[in-house]
TORKOLTI-695626 format. One record per residue: x, y, z of N, C-alpha, C in turn; residue in one letter. Coordinates in nm, 4 decimals. Layout:
N
{{X,Y,Z},{X,Y,Z},{X,Y,Z},A} ...
This chain:
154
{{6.6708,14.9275,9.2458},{6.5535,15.0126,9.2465},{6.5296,15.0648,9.3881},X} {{6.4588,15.1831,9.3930},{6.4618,15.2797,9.5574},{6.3551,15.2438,9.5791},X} {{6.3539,15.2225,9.6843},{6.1898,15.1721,9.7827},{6.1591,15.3234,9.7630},X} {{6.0350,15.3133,9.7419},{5.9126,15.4530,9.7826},{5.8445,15.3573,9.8636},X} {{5.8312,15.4075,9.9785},{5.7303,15.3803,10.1286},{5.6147,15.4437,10.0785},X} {{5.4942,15.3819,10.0563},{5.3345,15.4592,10.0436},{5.2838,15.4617,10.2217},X} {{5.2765,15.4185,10.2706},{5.2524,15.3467,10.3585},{5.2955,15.3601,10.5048},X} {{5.3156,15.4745,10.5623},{5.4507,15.4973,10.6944},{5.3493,15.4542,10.8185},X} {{5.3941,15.3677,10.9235},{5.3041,15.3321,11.0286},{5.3984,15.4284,11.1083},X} {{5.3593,15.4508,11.2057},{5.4680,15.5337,11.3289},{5.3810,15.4790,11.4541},X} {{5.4550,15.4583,11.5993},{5.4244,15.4296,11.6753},{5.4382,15.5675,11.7610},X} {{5.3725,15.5972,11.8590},{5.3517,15.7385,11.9253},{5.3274,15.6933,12.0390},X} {{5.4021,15.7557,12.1425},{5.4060,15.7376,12.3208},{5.3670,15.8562,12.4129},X} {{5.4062,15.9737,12.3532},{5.4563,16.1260,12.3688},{5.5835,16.0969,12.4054},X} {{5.7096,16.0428,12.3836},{5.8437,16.0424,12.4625},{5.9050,16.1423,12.3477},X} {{6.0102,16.1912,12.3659},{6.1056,16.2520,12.2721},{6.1329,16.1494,12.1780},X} {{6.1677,15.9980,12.1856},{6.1632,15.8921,12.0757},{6.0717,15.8948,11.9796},X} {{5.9111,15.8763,12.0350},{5.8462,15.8536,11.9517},{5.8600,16.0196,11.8959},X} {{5.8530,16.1419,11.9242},{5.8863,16.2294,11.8674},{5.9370,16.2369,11.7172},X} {{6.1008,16.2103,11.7336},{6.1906,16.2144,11.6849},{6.1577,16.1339,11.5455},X} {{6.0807,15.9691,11.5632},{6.0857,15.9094,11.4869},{5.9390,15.9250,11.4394},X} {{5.7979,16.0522,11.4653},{5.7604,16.0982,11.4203},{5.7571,16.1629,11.3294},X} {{5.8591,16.2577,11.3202},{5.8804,16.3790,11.2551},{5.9616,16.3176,11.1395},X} {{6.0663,16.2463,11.1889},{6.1374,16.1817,11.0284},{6.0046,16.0935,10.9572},X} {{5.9087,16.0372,11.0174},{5.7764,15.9627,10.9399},{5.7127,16.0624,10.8401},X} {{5.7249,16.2089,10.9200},{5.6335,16.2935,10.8117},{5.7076,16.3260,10.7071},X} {{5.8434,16.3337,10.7361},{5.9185,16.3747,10.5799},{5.9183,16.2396,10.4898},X} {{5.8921,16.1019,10.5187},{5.8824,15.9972,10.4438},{5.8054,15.9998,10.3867},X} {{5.6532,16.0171,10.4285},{5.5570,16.0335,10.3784},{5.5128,16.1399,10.2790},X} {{5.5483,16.2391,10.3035},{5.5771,16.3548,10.2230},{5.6454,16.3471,10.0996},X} {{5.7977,16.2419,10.0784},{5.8425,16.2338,10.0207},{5.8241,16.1503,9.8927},X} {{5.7559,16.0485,9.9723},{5.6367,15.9264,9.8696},{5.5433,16.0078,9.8463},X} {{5.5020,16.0806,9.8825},{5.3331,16.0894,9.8420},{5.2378,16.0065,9.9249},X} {{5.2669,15.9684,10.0451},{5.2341,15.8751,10.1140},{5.1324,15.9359,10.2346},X} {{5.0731,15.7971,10.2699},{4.9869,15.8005,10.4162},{5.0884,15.7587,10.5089},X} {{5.0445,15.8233,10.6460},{5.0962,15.8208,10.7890},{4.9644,15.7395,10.8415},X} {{5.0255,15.6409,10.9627},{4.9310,15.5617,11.0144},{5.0075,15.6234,11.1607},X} {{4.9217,15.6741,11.2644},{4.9621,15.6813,11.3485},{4.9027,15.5948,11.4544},X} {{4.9707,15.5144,11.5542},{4.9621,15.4089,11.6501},{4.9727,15.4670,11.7987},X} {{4.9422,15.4301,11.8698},{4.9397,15.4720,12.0073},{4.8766,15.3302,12.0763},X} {{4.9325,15.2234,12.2024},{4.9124,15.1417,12.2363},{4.9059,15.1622,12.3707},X} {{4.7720,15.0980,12.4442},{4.7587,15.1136,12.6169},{4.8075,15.0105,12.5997},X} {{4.8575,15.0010,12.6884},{4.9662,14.8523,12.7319},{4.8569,14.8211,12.8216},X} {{4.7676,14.6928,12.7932},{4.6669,14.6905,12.9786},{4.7025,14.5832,13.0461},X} {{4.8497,14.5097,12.9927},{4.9082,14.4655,13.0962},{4.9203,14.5264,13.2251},X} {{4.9417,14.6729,13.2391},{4.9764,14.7769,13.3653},{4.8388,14.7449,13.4209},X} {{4.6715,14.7610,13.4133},{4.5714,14.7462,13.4858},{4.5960,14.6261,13.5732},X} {{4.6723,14.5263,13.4715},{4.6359,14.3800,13.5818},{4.7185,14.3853,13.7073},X} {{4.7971,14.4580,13.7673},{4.8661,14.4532,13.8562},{4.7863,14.5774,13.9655},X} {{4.6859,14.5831,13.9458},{4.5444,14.6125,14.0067},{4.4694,14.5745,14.0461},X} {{4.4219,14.5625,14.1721},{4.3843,14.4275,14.2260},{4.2217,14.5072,14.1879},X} {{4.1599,14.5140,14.2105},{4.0100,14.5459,14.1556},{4.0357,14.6510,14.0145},X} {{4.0207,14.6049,13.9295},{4.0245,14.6177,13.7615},{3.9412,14.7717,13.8045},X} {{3.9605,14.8693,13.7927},{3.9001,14.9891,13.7410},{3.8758,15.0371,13.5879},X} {{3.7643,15.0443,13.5327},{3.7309,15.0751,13.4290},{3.7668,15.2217,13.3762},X} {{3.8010,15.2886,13.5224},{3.7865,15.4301,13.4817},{3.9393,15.4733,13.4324},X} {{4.0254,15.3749,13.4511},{4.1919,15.3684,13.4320},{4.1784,15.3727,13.2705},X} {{4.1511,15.2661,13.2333},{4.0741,15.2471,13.1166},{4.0359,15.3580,13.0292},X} {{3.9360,15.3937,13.0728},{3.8595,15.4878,13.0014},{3.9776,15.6573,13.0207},X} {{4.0224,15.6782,13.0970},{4.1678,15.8185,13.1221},{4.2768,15.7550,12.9649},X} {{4.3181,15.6261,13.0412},{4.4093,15.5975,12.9127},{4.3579,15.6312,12.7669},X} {{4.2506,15.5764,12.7211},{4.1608,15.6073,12.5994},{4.1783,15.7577,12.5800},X} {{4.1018,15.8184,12.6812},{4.0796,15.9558,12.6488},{4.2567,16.0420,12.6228},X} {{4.3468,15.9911,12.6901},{4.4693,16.0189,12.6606},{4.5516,15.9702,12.5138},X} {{4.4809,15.9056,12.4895},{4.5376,15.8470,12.3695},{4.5058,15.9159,12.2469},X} {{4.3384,15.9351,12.2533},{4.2644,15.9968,12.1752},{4.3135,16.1589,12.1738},X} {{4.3525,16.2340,12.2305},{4.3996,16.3615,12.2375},{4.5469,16.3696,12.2151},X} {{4.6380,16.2519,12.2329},{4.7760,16.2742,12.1980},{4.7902,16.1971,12.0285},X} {{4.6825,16.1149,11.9795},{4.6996,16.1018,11.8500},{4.6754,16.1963,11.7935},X} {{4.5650,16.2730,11.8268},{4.4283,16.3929,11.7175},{4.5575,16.5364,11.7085},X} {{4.6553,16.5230,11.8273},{4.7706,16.6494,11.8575},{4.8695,16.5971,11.6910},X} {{4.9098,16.4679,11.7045},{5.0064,16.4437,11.6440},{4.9238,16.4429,11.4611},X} {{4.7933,16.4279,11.4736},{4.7675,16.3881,11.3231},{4.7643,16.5455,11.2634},X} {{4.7130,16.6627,11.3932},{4.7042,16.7983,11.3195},{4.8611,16.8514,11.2962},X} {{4.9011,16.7919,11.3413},{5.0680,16.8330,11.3282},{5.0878,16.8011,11.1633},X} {{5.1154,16.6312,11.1941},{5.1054,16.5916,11.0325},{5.0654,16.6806,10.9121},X} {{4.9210,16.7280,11.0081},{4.8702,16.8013,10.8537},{4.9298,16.8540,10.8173},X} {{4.9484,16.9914,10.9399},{4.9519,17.1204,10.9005},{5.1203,17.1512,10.7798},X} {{5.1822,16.9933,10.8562},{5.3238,16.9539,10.7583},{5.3237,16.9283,10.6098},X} {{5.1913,16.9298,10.5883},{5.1890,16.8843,10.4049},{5.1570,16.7594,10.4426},X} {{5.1314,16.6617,10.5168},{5.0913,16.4995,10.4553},{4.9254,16.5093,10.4513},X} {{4.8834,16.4684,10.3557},{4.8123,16.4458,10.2876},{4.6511,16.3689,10.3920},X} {{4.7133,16.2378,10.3875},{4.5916,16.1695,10.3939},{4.6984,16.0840,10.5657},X} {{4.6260,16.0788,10.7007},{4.6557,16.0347,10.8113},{4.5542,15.9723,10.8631},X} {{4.5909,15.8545,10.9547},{4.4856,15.7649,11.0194},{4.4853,15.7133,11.1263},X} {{4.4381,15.7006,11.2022},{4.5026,15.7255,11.3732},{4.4328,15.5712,11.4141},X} {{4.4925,15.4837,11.5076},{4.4663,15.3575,11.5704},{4.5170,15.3630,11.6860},X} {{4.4038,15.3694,11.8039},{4.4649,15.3334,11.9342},{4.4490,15.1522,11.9527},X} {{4.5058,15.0823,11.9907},{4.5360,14.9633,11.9906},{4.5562,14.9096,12.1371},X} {{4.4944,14.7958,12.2249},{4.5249,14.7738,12.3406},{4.5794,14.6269,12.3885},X} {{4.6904,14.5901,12.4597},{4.7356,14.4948,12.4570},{4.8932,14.5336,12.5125},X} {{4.9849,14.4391,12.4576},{5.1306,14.4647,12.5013},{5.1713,14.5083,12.3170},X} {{5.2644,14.6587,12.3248},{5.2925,14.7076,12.2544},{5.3208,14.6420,12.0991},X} {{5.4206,14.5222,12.1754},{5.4932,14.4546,12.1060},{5.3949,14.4040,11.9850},X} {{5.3040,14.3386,12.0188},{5.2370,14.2503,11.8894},{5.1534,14.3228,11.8773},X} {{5.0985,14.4053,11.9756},{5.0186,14.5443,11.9032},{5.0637,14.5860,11.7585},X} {{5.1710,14.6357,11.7749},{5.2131,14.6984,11.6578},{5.2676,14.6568,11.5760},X} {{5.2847,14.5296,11.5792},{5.3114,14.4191,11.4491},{5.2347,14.3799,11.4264},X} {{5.1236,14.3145,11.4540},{5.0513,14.2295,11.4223},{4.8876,14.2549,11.4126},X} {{4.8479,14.3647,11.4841},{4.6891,14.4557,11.4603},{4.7704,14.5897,11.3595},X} {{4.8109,14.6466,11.4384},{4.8337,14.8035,11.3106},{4.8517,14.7676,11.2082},X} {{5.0242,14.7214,11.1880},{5.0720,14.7228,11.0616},{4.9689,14.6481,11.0383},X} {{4.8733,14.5394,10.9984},{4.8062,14.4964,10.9499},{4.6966,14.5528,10.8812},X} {{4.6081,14.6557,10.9888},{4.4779,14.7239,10.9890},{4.5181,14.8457,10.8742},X} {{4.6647,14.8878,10.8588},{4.7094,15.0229,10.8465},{4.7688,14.9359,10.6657},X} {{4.7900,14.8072,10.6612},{4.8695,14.7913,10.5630},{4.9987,14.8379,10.5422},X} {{5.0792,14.8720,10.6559},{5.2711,14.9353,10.6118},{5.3022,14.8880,10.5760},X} {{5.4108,14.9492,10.4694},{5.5025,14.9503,10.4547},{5.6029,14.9651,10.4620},X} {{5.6023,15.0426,10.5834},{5.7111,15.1011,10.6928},{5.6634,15.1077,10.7923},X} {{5.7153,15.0401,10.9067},{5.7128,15.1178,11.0267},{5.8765,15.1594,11.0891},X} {{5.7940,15.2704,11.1070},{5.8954,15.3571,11.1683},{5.8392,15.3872,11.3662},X} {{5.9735,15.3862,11.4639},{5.9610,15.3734,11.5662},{6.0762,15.4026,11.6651},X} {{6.0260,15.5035,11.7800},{6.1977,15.5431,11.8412},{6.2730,15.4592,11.9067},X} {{6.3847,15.4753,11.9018},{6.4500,15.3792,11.9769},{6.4282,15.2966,12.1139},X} {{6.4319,15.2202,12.2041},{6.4372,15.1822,12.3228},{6.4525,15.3179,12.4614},X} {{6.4100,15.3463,12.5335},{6.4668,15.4176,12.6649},{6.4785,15.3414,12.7597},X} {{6.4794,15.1929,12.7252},{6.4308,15.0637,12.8690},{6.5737,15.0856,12.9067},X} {{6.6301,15.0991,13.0342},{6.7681,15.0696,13.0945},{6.8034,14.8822,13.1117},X} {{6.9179,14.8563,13.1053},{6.9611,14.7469,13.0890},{6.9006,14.6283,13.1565},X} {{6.8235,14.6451,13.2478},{6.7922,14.5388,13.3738},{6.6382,14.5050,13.3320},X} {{6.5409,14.5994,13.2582},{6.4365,14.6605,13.2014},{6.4208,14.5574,13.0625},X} {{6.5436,14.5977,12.9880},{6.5426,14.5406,12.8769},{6.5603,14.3780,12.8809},X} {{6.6498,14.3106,12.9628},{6.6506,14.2037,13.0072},{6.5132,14.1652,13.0853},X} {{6.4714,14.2023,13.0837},{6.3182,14.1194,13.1779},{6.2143,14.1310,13.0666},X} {{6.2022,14.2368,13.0174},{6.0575,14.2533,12.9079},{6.1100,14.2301,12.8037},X} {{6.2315,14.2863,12.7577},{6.2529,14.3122,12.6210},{6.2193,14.4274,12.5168},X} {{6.2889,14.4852,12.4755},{6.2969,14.6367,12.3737},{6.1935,14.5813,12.2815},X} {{6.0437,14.6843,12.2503},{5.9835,14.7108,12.1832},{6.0054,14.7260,12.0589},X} {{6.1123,14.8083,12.0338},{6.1600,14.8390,11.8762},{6.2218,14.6942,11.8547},X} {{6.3465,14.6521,11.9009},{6.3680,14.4866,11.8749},{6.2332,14.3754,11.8177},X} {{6.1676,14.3615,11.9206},{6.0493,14.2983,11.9114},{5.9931,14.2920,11.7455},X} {{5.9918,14.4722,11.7113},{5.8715,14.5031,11.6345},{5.9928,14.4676,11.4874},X} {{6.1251,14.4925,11.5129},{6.2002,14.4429,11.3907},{6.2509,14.3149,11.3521},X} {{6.2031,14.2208,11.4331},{6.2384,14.0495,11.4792},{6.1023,14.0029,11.4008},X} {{5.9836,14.0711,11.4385},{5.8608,14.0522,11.4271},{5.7339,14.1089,11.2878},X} {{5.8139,14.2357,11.2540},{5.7324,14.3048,11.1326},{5.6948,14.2277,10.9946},X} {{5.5939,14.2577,10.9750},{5.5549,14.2068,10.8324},{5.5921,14.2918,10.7681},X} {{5.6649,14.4322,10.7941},{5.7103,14.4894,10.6567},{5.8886,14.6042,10.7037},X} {{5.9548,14.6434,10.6130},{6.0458,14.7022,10.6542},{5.9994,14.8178,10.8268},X} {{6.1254,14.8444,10.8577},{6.1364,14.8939,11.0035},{6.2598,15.0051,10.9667},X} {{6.2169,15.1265,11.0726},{6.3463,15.1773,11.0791},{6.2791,15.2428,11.2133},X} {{6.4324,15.1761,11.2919},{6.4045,15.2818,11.4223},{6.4901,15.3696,11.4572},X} {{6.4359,15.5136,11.4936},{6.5234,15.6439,11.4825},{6.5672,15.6697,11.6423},X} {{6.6721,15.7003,11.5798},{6.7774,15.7693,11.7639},{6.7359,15.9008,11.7336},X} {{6.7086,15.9754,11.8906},{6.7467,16.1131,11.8245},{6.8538,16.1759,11.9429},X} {{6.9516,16.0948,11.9400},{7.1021,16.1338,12.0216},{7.1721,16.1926,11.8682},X} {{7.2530,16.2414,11.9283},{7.3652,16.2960,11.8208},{7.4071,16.1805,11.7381},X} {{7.4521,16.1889,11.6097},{7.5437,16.0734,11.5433},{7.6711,16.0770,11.6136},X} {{7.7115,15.9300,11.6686},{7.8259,15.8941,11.6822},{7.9814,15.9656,11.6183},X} {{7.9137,15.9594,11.4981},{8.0399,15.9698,11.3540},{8.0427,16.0873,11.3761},X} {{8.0238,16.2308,11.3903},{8.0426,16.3470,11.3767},{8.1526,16.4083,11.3795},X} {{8.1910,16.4610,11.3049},{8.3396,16.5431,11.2863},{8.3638,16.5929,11.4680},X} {{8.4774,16.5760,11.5130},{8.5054,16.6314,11.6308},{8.6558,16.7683,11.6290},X} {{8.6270,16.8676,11.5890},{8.6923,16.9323,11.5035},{8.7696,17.0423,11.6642},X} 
């Protein structure tokens, strides 16, 4: 039997990743008949390496978040999906988006772009998308948007 996804969470950064694995979220959703949950996470690990905590860092991130979800949900629309729901979330990405979204959002998918951490990066923190597919309460797919490997080389 074929999974129908009701349910698409997407994680959103503005990078060309989260892009990429945006845009394949809206044709999922589209394709179910489905809701888009869109995610966006301040990491406020980055404040603590601030030696007097500024609130106003804070409050820029928010307001950035809030204008790069409200960009991505009119997009959604104007694509045919239906019904969208936007969660800014604060913390470290990782259990952000396993463990508050997918939860708050109920997925059934999350969908999420690949890694851009370089090798030395990934060894110290650890890849987000890894994390969130080690970690998800529900299926995962995370999208490249490099060329396919396999491609006819003619």
């Amino acid at each position: 039997m074929l999974q129908q996804y009701k349910r698409v969470l997407v994680a959103v950064d503005g990078s060309q990743e989260a892009e990429s694995a945006f845009q394949k979220a809206i044709q999922v959703a589209k394709r179910n008949e489905g809701s888009l949950g869109l995610v966006h996470v301040i990491d406020t690990r980055a404040f603590s390496s601030v030696a007097n905590y500024d609130t106003s860092m804070a409050d820029k991130a928010t307001e950035y978040a809030d204008e790069l979800l409200n960009g991505y949900k009119d997009d959604a629309l104007k694509q045919g999906v239906t019904n969208v729901e936007t969660y800014i979330e604060y913390g470290s990405p990782k259990t952000a988006i396993t463990k508050e979204a997918a939860k708050a959002f109920k997925a059934d998918l999350i969908m999420c772009g690949a890694t851009g951490l370089n090798a030395v990066e990934r060894l110290l923190i650890g890849s987000v998308s890894e994390y969130i597919i080690r970690h998800s309460p529900c299926d995962v797919l995370v999208v490249r948007n490099e060329d396919p490997v396999y491609k006819d080389d003619k």
